[in-house]
DOVEXKOL-252609 format. One record per atom (N, C-alpha, C, O): x, y, z; atom name. Coordinates in steps of 0.001 Angstrom, whole numbers. Layout:
<node><X>X</X><Y>Y</Y><Z>Z</Z><name>CA</name></node>
...
This chain:
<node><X>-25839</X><Y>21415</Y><Z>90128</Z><name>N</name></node>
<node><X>-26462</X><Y>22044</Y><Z>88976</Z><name>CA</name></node>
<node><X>-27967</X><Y>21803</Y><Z>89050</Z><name>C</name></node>
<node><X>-28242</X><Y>20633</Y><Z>89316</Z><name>O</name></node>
<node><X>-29026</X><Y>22629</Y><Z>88877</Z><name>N</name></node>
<node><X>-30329</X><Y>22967</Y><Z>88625</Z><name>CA</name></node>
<node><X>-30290</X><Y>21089</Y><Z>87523</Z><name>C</name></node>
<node><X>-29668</X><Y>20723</Y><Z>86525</Z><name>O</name></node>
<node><X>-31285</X><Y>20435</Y><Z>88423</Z><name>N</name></node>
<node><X>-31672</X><Y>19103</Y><Z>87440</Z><name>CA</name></node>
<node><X>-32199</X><Y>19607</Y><Z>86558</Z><name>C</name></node>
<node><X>-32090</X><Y>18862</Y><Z>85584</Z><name>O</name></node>
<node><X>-33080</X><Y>21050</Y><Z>86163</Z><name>N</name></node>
<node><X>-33966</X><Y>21254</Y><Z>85305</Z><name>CA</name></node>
<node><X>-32763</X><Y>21358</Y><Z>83909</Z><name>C</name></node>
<node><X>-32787</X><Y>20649</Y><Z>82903</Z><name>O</name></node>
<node><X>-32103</X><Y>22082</Y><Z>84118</Z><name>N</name></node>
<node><X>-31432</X><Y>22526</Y><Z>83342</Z><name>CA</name></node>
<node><X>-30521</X><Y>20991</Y><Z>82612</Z><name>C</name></node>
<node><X>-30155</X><Y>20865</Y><Z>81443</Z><name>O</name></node>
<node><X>-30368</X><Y>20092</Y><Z>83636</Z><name>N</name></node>
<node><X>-29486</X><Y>19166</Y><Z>83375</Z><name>CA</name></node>
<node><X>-30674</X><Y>17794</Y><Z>82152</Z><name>C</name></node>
<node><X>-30365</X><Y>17037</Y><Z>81232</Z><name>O</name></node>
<node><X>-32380</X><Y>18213</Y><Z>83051</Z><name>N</name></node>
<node><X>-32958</X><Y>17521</Y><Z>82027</Z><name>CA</name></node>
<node><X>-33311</X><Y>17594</Y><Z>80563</Z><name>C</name></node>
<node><X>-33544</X><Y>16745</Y><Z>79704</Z><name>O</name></node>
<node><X>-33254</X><Y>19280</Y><Z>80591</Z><name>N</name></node>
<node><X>-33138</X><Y>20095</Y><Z>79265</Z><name>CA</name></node>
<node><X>-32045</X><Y>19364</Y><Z>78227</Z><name>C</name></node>
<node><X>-32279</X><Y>18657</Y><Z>77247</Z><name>O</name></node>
<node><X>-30402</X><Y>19912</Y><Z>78960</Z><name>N</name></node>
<node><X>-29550</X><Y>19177</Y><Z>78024</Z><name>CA</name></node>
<node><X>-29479</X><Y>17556</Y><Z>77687</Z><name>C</name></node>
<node><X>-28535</X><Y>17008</Y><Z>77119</Z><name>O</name></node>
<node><X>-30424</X><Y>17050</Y><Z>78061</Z><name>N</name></node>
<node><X>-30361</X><Y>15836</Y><Z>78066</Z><name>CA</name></node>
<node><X>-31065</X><Y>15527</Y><Z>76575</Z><name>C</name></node>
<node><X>-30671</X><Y>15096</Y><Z>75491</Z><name>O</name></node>
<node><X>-31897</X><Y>15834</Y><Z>76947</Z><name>N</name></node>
<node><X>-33181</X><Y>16346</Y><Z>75861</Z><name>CA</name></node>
<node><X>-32966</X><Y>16786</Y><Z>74968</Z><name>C</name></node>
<node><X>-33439</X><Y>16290</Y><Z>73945</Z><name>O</name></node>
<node><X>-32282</X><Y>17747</Y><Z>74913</Z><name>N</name></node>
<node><X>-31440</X><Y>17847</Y><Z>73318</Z><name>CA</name></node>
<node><X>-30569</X><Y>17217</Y><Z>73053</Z><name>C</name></node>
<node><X>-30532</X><Y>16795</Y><Z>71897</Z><name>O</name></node>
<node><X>-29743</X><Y>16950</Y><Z>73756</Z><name>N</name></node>
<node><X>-28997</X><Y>15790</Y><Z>72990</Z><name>CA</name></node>
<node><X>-29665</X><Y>14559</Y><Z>72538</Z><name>C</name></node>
<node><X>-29947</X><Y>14550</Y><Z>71339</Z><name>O</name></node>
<node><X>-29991</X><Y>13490</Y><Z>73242</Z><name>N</name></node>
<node><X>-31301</X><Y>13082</Y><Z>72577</Z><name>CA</name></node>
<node><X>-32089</X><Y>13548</Y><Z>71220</Z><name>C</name></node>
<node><X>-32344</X><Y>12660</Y><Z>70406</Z><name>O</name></node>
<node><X>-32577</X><Y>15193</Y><Z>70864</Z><name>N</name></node>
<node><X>-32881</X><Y>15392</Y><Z>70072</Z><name>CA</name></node>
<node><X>-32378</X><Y>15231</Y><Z>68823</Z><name>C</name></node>
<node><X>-32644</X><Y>14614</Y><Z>67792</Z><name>O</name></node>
<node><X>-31833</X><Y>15737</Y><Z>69106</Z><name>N</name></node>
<node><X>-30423</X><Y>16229</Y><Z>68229</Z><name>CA</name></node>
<node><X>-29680</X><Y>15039</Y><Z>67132</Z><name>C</name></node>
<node><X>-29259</X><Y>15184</Y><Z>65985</Z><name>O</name></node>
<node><X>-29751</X><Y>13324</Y><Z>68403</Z><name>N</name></node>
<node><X>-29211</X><Y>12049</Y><Z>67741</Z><name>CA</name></node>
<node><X>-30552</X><Y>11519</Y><Z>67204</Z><name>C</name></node>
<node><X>-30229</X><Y>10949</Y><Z>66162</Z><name>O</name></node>
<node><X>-31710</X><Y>11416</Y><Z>67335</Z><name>N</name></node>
<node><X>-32553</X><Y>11441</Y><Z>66760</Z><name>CA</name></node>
<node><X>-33359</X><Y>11224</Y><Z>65884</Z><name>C</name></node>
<node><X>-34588</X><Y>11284</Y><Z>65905</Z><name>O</name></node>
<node><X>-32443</X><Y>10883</Y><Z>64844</Z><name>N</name></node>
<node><X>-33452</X><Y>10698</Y><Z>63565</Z><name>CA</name></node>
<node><X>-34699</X><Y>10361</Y><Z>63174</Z><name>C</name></node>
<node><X>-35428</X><Y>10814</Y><Z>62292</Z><name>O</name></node>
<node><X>-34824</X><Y>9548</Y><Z>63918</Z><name>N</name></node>
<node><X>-36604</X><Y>8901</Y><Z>63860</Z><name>CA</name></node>
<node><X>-36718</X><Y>7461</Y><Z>63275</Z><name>C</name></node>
<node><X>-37826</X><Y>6958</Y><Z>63086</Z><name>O</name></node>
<node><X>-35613</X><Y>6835</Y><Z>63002</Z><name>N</name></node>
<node><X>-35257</X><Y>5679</Y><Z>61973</Z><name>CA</name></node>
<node><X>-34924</X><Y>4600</Y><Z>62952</Z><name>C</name></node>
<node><X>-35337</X><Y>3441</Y><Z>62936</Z><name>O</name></node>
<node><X>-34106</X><Y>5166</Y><Z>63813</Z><name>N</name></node>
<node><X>-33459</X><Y>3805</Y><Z>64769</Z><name>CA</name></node>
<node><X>-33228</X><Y>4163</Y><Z>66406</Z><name>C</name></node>
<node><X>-32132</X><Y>4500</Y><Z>66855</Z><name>O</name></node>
<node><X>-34449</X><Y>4030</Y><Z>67212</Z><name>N</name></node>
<node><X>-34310</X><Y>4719</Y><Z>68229</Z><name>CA</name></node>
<node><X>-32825</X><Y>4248</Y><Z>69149</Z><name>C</name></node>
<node><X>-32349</X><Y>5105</Y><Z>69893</Z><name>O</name></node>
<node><X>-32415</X><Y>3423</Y><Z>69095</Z><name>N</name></node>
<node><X>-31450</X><Y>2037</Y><Z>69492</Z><name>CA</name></node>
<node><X>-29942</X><Y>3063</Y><Z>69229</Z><name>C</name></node>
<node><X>-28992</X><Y>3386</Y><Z>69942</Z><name>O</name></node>
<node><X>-30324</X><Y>3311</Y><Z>67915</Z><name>N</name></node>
<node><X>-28584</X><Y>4005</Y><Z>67966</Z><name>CA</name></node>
<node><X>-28910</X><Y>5241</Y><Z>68463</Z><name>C</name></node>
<node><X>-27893</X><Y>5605</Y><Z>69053</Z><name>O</name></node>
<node><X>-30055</X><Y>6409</Y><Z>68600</Z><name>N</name></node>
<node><X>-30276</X><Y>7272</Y><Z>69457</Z><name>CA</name></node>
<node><X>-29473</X><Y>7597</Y><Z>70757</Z><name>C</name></node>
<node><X>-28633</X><Y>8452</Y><Z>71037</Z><name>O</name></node>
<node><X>-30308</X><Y>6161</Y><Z>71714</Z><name>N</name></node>
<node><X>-30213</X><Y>5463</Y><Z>72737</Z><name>CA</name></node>
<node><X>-28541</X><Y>5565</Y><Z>72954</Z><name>C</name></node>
<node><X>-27903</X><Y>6144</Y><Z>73833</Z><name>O</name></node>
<node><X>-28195</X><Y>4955</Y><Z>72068</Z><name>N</name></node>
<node><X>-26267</X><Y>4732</Y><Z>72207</Z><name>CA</name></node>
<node><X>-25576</X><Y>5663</Y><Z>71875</Z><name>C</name></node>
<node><X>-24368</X><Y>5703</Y><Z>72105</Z><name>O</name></node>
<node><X>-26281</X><Y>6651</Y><Z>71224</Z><name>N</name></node>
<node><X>-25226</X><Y>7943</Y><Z>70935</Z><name>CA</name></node>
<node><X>-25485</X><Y>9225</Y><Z>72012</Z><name>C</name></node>
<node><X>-24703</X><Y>10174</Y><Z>72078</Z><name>O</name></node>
<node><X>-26734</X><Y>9104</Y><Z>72869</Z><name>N</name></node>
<node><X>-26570</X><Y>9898</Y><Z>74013</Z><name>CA</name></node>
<node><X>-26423</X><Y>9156</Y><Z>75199</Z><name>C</name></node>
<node><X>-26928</X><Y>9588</Y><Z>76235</Z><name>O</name></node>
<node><X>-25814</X><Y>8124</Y><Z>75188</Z><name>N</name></node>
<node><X>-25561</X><Y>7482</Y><Z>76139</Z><name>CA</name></node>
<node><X>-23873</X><Y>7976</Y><Z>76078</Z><name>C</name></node>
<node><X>-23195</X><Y>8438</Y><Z>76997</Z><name>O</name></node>
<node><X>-23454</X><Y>7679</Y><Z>74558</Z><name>N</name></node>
<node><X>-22078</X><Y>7789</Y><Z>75071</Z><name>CA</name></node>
<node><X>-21504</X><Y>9458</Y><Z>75235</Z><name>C</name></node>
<node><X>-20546</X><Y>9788</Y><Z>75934</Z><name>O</name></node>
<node><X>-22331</X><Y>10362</Y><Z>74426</Z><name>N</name></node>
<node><X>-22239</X><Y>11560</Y><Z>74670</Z><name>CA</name></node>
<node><X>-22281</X><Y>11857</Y><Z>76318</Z><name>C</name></node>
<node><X>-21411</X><Y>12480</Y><Z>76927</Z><name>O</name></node>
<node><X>-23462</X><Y>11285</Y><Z>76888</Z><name>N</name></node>
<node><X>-23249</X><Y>11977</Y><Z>78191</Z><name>CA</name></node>
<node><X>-21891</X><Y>10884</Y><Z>79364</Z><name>C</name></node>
<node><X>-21374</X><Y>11351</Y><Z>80379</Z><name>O</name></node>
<node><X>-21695</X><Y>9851</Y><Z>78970</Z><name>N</name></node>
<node><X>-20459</X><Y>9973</Y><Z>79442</Z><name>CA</name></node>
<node><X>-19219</X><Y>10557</Y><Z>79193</Z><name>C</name></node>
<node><X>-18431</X><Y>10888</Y><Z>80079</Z><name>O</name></node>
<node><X>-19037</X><Y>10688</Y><Z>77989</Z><name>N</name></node>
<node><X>-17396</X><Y>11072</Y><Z>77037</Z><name>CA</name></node>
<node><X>-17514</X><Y>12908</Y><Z>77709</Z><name>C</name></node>
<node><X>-16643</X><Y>13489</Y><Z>78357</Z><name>O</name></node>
<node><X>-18736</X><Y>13402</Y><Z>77317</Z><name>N</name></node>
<node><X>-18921</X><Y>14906</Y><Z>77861</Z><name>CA</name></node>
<node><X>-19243</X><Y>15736</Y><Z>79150</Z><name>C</name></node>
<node><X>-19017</X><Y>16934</Y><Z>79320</Z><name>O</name></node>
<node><X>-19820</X><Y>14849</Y><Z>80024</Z><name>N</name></node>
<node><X>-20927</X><Y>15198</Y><Z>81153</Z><name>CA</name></node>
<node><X>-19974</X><Y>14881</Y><Z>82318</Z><name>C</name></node>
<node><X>-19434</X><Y>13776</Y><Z>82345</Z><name>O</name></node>
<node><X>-19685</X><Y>15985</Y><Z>83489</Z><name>N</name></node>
<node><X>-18902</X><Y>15242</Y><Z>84609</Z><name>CA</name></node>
<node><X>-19822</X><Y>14124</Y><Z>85590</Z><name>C</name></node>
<node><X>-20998</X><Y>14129</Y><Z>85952</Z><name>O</name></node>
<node><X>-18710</X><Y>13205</Y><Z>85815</Z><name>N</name></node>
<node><X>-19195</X><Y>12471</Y><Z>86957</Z><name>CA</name></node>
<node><X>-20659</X><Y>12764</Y><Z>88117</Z><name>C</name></node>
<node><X>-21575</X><Y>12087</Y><Z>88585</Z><name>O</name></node>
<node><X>-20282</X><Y>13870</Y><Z>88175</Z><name>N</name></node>
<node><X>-21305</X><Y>14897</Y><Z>89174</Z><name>CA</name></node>
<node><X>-22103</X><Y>14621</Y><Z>88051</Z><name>C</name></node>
<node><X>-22548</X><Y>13488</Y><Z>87869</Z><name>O</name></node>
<node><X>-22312</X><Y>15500</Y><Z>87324</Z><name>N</name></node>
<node><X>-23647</X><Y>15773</Y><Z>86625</Z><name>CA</name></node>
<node><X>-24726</X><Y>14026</Y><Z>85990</Z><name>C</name></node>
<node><X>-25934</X><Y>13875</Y><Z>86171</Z><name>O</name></node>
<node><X>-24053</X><Y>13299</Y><Z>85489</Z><name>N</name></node>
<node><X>-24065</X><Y>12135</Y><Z>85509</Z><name>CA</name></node>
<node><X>-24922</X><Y>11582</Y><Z>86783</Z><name>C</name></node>
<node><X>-26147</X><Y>11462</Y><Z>86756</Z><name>O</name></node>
<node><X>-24139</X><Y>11280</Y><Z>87846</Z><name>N</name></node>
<node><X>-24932</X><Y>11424</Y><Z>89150</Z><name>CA</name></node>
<node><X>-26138</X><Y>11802</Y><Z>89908</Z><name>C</name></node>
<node><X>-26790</X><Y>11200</Y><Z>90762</Z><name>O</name></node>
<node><X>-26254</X><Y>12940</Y><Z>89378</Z><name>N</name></node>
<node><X>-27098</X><Y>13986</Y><Z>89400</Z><name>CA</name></node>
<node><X>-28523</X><Y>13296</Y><Z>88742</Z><name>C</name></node>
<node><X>-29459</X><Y>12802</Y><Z>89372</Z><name>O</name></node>
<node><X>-28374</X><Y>13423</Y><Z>87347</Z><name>N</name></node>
<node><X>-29637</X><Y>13330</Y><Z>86934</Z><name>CA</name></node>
<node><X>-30099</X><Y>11910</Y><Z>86808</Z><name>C</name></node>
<node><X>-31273</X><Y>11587</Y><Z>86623</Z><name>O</name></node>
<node><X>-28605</X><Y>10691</Y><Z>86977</Z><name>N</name></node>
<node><X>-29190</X><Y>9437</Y><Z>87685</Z><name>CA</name></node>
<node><X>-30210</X><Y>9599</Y><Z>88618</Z><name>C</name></node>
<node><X>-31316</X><Y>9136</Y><Z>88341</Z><name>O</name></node>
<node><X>-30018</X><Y>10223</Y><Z>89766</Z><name>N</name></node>
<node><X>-30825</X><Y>10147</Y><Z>91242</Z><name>CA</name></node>
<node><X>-31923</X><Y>10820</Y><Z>90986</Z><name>C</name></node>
<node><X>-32810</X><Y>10844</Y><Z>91838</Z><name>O</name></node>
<node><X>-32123</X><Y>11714</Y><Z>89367</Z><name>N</name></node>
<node><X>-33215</X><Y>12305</Y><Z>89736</Z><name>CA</name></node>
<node><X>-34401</X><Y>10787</Y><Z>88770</Z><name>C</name></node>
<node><X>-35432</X><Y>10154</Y><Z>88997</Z><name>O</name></node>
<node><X>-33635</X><Y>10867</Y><Z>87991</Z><name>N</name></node>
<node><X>-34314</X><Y>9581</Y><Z>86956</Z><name>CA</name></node>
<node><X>-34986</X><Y>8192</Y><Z>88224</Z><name>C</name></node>
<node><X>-35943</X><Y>7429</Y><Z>88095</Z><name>O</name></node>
<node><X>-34272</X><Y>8305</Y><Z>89048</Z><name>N</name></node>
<node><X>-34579</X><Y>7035</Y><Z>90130</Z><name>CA</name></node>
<node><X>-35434</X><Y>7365</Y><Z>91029</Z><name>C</name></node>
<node><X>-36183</X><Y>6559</Y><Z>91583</Z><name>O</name></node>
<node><X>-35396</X><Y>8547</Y><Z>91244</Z><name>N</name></node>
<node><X>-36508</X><Y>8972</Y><Z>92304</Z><name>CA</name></node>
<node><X>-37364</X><Y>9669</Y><Z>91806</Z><name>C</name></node>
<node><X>-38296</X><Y>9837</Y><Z>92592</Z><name>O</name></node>
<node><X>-37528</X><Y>10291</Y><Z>90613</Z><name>N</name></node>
<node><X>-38779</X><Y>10640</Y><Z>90129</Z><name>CA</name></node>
<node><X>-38982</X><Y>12139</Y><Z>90257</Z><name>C</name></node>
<node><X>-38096</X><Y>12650</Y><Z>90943</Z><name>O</name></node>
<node><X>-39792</X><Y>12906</Y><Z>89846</Z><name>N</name></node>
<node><X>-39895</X><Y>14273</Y><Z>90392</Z><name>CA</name></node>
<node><X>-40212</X><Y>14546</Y><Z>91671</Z><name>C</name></node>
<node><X>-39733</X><Y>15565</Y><Z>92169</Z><name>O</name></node>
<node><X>-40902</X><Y>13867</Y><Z>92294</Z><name>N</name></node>
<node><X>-41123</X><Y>13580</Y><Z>93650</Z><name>CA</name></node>
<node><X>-41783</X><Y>15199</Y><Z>94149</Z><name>C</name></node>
<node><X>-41293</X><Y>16065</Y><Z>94874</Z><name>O</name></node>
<node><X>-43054</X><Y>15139</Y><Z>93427</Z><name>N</name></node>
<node><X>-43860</X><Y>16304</Y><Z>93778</Z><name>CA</name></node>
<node><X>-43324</X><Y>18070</Y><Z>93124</Z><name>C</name></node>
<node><X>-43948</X><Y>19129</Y><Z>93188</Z><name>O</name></node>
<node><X>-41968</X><Y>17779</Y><Z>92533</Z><name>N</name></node>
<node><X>-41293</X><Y>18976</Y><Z>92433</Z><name>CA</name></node>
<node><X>-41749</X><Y>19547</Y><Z>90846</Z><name>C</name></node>
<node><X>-42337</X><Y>18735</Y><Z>90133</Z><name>O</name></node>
<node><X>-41512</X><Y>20759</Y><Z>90368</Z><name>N</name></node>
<node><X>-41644</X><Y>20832</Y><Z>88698</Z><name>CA</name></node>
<node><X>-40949</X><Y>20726</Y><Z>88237</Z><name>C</name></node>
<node><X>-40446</X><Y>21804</Y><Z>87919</Z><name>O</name></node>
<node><X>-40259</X><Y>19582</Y><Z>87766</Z><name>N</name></node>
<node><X>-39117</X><Y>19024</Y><Z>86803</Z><name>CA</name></node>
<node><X>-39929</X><Y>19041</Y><Z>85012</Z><name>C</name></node>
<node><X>-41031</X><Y>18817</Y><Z>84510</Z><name>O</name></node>
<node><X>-38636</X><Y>19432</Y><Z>84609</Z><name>N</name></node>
<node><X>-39171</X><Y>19017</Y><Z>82994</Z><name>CA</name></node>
<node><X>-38708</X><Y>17081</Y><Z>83359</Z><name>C</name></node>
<node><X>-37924</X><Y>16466</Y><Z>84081</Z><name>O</name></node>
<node><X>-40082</X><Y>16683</Y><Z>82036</Z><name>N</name></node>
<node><X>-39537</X><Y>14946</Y><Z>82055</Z><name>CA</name></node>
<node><X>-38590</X><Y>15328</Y><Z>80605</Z><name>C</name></node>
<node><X>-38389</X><Y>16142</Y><Z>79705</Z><name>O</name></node>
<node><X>-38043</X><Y>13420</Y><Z>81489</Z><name>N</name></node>
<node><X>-36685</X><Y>13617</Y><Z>80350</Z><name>CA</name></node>
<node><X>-37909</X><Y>12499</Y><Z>79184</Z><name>C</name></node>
<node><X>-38824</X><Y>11716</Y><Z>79439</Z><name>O</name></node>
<node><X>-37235</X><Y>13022</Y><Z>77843</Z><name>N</name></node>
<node><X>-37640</X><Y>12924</Y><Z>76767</Z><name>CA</name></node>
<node><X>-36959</X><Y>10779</Y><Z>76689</Z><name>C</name></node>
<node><X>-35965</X><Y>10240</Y><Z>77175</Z><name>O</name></node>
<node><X>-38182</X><Y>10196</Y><Z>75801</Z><name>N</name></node>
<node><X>-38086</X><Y>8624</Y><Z>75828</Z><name>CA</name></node>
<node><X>-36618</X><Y>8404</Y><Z>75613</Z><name>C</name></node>
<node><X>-35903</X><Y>7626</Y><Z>76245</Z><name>O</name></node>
<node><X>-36277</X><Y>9189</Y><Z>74643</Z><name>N</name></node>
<node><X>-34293</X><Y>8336</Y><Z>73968</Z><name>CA</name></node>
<node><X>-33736</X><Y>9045</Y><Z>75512</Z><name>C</name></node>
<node><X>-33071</X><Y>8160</Y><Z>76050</Z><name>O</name></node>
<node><X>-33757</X><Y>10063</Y><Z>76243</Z><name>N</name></node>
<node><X>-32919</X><Y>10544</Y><Z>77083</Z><name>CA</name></node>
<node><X>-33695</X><Y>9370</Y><Z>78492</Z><name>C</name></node>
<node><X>-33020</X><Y>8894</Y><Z>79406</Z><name>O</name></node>
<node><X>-34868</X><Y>9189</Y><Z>78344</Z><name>N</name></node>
<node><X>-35021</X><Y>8677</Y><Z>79805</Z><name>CA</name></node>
<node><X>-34341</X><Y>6689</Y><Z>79429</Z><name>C</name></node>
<node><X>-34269</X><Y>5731</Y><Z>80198</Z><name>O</name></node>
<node><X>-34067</X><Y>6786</Y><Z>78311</Z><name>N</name></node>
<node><X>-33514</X><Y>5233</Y><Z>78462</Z><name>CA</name></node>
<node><X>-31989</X><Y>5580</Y><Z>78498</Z><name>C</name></node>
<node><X>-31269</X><Y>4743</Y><Z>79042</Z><name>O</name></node>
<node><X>-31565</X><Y>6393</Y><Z>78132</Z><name>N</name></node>
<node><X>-29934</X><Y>6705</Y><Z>78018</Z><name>CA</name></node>
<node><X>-29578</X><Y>6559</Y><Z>79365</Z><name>C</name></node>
<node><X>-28597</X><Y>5888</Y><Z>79686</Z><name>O</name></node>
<node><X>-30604</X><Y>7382</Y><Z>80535</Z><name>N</name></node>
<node><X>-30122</X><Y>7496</Y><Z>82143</Z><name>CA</name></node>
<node><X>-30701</X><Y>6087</Y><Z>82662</Z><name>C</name></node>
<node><X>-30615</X><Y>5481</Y><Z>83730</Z><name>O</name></node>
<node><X>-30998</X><Y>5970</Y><Z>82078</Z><name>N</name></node>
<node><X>-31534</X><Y>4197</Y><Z>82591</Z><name>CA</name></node>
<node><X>-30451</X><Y>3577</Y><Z>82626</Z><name>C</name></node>
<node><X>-29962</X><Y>3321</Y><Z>83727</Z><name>O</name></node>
<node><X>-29697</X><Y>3112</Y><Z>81242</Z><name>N</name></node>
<node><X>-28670</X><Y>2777</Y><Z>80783</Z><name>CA</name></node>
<node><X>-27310</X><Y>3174</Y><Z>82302</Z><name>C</name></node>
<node><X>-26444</X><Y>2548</Y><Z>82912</Z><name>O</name></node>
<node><X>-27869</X><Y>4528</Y><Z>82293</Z><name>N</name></node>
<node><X>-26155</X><Y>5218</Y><Z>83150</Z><name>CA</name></node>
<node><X>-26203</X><Y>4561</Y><Z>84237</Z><name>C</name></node>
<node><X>-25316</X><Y>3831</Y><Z>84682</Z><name>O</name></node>
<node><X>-27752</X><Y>4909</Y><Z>84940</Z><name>N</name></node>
<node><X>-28476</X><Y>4268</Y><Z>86429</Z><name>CA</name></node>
<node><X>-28171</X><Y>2682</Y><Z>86708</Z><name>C</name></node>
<node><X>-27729</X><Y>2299</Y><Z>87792</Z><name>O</name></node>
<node><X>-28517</X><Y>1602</Y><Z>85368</Z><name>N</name></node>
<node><X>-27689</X><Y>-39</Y><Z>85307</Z><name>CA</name></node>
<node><X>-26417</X><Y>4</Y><Z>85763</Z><name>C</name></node>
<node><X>-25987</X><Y>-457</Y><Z>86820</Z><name>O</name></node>
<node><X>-25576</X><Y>844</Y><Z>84526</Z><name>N</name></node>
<node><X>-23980</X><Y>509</Y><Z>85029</Z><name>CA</name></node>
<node><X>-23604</X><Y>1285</Y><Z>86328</Z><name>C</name></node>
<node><X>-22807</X><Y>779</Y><Z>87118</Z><name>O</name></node>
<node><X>-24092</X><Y>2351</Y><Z>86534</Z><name>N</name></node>
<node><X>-23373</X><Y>2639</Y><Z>87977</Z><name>CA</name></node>
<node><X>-23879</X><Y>1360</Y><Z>89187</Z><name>C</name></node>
<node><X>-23112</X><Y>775</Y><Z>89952</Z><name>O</name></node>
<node><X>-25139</X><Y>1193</Y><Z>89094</Z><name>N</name></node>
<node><X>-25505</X><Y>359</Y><Z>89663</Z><name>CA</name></node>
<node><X>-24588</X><Y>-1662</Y><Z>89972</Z><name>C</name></node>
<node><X>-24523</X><Y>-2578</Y><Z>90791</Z><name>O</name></node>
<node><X>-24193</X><Y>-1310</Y><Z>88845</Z><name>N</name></node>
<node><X>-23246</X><Y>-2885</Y><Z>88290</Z><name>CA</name></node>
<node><X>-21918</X><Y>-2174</Y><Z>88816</Z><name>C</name></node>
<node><X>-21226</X><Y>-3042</Y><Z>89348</Z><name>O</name></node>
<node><X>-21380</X><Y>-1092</Y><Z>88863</Z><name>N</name></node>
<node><X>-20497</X><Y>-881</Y><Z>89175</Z><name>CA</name></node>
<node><X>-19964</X><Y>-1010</Y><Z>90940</Z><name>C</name></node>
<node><X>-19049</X><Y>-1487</Y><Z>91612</Z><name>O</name></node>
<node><X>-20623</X><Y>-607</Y><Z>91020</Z><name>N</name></node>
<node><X>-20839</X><Y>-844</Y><Z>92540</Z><name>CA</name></node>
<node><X>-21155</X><Y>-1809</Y><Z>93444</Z><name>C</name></node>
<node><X>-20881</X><Y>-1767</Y><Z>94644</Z><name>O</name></node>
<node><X>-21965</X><Y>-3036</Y><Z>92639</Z><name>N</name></node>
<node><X>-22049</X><Y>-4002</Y><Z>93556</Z><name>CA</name></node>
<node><X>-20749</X><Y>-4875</Y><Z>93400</Z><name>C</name></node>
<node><X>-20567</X><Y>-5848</Y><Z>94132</Z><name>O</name></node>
């Protein structure tokens, strides 16, 4: 899938949990959205892009609550694996 598109939905979801009151439960409600909803692949996906960066390319950036949510995903796969 187009990362652009995958950073978009990220981003709204993020938006969307949002309120402006408690970035923390933000953080935890598109965290668990994009596991409970998002396949494995896609998950994957915008891990590797979050880790490597745009890397010269035109990516939309992912928005602060979405770039800590893939942070979050990027830890546990990371813990998962070792």
């Amino acid at each position: 899938m187009d990362v652009n598109k995958l950073v978009r939905m990220a981003n709204q979801i993020a938006a969307n949990l949002d309120d402006g009151k408690n970035p923390q439960r933000a953080i935890d409600g598109t965290v668990d959205h994009l596991k409970r909803f998002w396949t494995p692949a896609m998950r994957r996906q915008i891990v590797e892009h979050y880790r490597q960066g745009s890397n010269g390319e035109e990516v939309i950036e992912l928005s602060f609550i979405a770039a800590q949510a893939v942070a979050r995903l990027a830890e546990e796969q990371q813990q998962a694996t070792a």
